[in-house]
C-alpha positions in Angstrom: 31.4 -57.6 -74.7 33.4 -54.3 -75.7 33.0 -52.8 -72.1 34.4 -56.3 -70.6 37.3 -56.1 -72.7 38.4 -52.8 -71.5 38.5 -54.4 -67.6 41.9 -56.2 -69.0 43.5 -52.2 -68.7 43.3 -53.7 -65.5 46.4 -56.1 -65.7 48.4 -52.8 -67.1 51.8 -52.4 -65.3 50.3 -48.9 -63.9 47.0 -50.7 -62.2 48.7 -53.7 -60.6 51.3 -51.3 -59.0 48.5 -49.3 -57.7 46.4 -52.1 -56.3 49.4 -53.8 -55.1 51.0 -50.4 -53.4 47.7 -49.0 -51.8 47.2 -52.8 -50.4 50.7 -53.1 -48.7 50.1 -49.1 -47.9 47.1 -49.4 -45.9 48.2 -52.8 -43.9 51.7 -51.4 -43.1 50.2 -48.2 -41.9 47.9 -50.7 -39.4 50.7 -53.1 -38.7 53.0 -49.4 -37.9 50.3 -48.2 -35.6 50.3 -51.3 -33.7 54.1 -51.1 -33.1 53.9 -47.7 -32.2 51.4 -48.3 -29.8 53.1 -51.3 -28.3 56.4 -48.8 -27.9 54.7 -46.4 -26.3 53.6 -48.7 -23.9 56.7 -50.1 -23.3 58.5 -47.2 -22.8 55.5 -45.5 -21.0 56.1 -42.2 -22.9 53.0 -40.3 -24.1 54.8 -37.7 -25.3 54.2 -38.0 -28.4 50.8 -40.6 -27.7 48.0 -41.0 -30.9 44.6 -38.6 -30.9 41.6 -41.0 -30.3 38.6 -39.8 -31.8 35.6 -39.6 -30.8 31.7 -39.0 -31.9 32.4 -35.0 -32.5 35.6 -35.1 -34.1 34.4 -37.9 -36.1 31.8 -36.2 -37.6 33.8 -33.0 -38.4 36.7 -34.4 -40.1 34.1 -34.9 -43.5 33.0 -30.8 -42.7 36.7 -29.7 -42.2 37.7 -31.6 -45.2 34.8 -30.5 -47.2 35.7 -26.5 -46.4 39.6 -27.6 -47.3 38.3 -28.9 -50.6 36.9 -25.7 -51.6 39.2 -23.4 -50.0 41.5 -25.0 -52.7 39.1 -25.0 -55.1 38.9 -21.5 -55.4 42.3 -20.3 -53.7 44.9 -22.7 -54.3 46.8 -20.4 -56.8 47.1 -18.0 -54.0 48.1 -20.6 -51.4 50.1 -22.8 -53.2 53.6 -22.1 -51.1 51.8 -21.9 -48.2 50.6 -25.9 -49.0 53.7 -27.0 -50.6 55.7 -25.3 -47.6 53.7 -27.2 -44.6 53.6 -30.2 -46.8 57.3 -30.3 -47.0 57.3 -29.9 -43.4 54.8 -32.6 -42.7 56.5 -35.1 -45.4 60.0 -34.3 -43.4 58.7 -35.9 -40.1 56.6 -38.5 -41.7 59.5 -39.9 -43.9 61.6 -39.4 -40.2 59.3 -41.4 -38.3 58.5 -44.2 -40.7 62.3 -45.0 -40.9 63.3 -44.7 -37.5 62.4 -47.9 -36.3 64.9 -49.7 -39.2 67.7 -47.2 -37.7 67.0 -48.8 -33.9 67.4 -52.3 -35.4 70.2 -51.6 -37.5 72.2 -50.3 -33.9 70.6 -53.4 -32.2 72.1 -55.7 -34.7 75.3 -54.6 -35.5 75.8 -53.4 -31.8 76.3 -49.8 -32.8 77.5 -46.8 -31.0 74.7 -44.2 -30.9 76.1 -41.4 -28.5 73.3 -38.2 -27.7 74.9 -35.4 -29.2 71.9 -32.7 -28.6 68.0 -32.2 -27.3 65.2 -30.9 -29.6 62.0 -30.6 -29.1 62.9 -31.9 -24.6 63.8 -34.7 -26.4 67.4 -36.6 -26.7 68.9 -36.7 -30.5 71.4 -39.4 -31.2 74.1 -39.3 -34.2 72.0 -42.1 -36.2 68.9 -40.0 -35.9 70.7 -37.0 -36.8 72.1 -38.8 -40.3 68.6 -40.2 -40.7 66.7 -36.7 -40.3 69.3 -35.5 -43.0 68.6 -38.0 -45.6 65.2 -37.1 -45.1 65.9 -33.5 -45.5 67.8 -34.8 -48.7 64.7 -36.9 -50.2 62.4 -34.1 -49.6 64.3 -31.5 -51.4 65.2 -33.6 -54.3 61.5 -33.8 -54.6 61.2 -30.6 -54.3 63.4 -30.4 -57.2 62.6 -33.0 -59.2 59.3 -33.8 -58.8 59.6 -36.9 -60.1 56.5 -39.0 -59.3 58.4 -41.8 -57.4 59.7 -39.2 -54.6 55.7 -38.0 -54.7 54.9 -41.8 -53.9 57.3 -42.3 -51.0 56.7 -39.2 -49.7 52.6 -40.0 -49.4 53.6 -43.3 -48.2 54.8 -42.0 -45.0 52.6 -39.1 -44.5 50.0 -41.9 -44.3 51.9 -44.2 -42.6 52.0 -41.7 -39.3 48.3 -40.3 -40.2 47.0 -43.9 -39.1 49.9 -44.1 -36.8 49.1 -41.5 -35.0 45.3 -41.2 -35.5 43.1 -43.9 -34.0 39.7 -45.2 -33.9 38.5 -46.5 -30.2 35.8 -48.7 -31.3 33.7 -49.9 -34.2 31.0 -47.7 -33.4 33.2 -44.4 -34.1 34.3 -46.5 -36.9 31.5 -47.0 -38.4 30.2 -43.4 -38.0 33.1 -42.1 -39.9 33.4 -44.4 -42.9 29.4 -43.3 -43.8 30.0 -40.3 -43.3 33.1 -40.0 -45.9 31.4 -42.2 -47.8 28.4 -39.4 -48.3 31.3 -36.7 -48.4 33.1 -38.8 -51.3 30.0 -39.4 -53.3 28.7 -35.9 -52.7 32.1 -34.4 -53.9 32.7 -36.5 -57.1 29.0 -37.1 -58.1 27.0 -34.2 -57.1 29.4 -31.1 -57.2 29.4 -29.6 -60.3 25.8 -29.1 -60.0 26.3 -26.5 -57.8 29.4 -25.3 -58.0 30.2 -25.4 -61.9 33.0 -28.3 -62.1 34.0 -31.3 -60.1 35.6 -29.9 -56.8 37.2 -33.0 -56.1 38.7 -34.2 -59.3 39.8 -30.7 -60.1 41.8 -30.3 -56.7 43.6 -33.6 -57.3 44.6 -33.0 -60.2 45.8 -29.4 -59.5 49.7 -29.3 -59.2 51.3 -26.7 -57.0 53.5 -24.1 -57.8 57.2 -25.0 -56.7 58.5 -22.5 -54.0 61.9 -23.5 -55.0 61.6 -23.1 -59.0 60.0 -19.5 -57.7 63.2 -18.5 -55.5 65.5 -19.6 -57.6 63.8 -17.4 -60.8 63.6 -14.1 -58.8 67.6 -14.6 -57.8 68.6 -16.1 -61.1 70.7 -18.9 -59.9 72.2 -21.3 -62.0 70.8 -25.0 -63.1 67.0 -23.1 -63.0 66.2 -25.6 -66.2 66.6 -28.5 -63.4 63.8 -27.4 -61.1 60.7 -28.4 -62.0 58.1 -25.5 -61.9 55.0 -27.3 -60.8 54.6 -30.1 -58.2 51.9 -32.5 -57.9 52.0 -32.8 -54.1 52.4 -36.1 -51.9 48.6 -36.3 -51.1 48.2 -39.3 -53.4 49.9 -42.4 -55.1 50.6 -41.4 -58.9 51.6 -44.3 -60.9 52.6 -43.0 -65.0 50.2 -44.8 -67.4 53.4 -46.3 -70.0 55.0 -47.7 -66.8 57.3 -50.5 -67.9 55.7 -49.6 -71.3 52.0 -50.1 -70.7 50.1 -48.2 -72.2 46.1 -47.9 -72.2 44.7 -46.6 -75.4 43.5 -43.4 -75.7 45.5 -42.3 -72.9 49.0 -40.0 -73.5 51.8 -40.8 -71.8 51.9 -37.9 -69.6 48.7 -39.2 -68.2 49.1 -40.9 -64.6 46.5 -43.2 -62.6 46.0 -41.8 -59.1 44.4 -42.5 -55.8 44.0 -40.1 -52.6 46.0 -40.7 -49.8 42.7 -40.9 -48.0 41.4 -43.9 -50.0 44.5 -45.7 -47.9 44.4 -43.6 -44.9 40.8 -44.3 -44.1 40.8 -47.6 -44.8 43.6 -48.3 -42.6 42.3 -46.8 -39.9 39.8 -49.8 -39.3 42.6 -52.5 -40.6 44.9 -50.6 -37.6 41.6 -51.0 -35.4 41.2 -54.9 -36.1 45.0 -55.3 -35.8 44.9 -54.2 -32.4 41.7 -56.4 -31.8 43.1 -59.4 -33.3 46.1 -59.2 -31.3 44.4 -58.3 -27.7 42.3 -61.4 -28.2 45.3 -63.7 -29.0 47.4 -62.0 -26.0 44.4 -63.0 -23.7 43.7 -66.4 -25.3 47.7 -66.8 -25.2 48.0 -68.0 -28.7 51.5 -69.1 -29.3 53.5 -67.0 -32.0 53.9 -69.4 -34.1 50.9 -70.3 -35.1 50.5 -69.1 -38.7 47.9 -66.0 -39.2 45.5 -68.1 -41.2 45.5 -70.5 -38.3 44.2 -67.5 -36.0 41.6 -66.3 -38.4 42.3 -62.5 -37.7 39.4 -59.5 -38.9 42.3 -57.8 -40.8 42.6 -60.0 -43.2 38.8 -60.2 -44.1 39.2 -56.3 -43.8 42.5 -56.5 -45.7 40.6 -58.6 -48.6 37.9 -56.5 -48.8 39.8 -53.6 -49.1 41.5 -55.2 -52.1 38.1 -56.3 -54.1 36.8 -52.4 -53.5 39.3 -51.6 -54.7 39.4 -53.1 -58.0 35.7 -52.5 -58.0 36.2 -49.2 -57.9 39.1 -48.8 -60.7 37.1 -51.3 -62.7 34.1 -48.9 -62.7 36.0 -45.8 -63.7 37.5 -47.9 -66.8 34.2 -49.0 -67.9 32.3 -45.9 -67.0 35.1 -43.5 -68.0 34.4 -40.8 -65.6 36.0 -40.5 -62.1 34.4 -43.0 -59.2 34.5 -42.2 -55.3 36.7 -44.3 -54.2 35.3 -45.0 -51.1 31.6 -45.5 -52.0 33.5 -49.1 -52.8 36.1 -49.7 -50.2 33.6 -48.8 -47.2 30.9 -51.6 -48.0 34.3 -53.7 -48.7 35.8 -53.6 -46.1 33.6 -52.7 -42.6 31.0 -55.8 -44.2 33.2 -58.1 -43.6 34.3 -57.0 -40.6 30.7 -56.4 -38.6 29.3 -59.8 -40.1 31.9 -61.7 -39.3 32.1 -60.3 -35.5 28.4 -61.1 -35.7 28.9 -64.7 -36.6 31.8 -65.0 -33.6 29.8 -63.5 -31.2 32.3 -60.1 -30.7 30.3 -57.6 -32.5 29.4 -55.9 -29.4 33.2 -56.7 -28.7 33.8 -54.3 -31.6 31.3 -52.2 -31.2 31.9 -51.0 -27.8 35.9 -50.8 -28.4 38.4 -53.0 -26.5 40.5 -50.5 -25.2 43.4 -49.9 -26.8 46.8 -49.2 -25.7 47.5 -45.7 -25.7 44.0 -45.3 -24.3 45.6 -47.1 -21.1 47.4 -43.6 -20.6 45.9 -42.5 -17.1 45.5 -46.2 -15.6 49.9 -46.3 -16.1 51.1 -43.3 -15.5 48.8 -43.9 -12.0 50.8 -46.7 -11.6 
């Protein structure tokens, strides 16, 4: 009765803004990669088209990832700047591209003036995207500065907003082969690792904060306000949500202590949500479904996919409160969410649909540009 009690830490302010942040996260970054797709398309510029894996680089991402972990593991006081620098870099663009689409409707509705003032990159640079890549200059060096766990948040927000943007899965098949296989690499890496190499690799990386390239400058010149730079920086790889938020707090716990999930417990996740986005809406473009039929109507995969991901993922927080200990997060939300999606596609009929991939926008790329 004692250990059902403790799943009420579950209504804390700091859990529900977790559950309810990663949820929105990992549809907006599926719902994003759709209208990115769609652009490109439009606009018939690959420039700047997604990477569509396949089998191979499916099955290295859990290797490459499994040699990051450890090169951190044992070297990330020597390459801390090195990480904070390219994640600065990396959080930049990100933060750019997740708000450029809200600076193109702001000069569609209020009929703005958006003259080209330069080229970067062979590509043209208007005034409004000029201002908007300075604010994001702005954000990322008052992080850099602050560190304040918000900026962390909405930093990791876009960094995984244009992962799955930019990142796609051509079929349920290579789906499917990736989830398993970070769902061994997750369960190897929080279960198993300390057995053979002497602590957790996983929970110690995450919880490893950086040292602050800034605070470091700043020290060896002696500049003024050095008391305002924050020394160490826990970087935008995950949502970090303070345990007394709003003034919850769950017992035992201090109130430096903060809840946390990895940007790839979203990232992954969304991947397939982005993957039955794109499904749901070639199927209702060919059956010509009228817009205004209400999504419940049409009975899309990503909401199955989208409620699944939101049970595993109280599964999963609900078995690190009662079991105390750190839980792969993805041993829950793979089951979660590809189930539902493969039975269902079973029941319809579409499985081999799914399996076999529908073909995807950007994957269009030769068959346009021969046209």
């Amino acid at each position: 009765m004692e250990s059902l009690w403790k799943l009420t830490y579950l209504l804390e302010p700091a859990s529900l803004a977790l559950i309810a942040t990663a949820i929105s996260v990992a549809y907006a970054s599926a719902s994003r990669a759709l209208d990115y797709g769609k652009e490109m398309e439009r606009n018939l510029d690959f420039s700047e088209a997604s990477i569509t894996l396949d089998h191979s680089q499916a099955l290295m991402i859990p290797l490459a990832s499994s040699c990051s972990l450890l090169l951190m593991f044992y070297l990330f006081s020597s390459v801390s700047h090195l990480v904070t620098a390219f994640t600065t870099v990396a959080s930049v663009m990100a933060l750019f591209f997740c708000l450029s689409p809200y600076t193109t409707y702001l000069k569609t509705r209020f009929n703005l003036m958006d003259p080209f003032v330069s080229r970067c990159c062979s590509k043209s640079f208007t005034r409004l995207q000029g201002l908007l890549m300075i604010f994001c200059i702005t954000t990322v060096l008052a992080w850099l500065v602050s560190g304040h766990w918000l900026l962390n948040n909405i930093l990791g927000i876009s960094i995984c907003i244009a992962f799955v943007s930019h990142v796609r899965l051509p079929n349920i098949k290579i789906c499917a082969l990736l989830l398993v296989c970070l769902f061994v690499y997750d369960i190897f890496w929080v279960f198993f690792s300390e057995r053979f190499f002497g602590a957790n690799v996983m929970v110690s990386v995450a919880t490893q904060k950086a040292s602050n390239p800034v605070h470091t400058v700043a020290n060896k010149l002696s500049l003024p306000g050095l008391q305002l730079i924050t020394k160490k920086l826990e970087l935008p790889v995950k949502l970090v949500f303070p345990r007394n938020l709003l003034g919850g707090i769950v017992p035992g716990s201090s109130p430096g202590d903060y809840m946390m999930l990895g940007l790839g417990d979203m990232a992954i996740p969304g991947m397939l949500l982005a993957l039955v986005l794109f499904f749901d809406n070639r199927k209702h473009k060919d059956a010509n479904v009228p817009s205004d039929v209400s999504p419940s109507k049409r009975r899309n995969y990503v909401w199955y996919a989208v409620t699944g991901y939101g049970a595993g993922l109280v599964a999963a927080l609900a078995a690190g409160i009662l079991s105390q200990s750190p839980q792969p997060a993805l041993l829950y939300l793979v089951p979660s969410t590809l189930g539902p999606v493969m039975y269902l596609s079973w029941l319809r009929n579409e499985l081999w649909e799914l399996w076999e991939g529908s073909g995807p926008i950007l994957n269009e790329k030769a068959r346009l540009l021969e046209v």
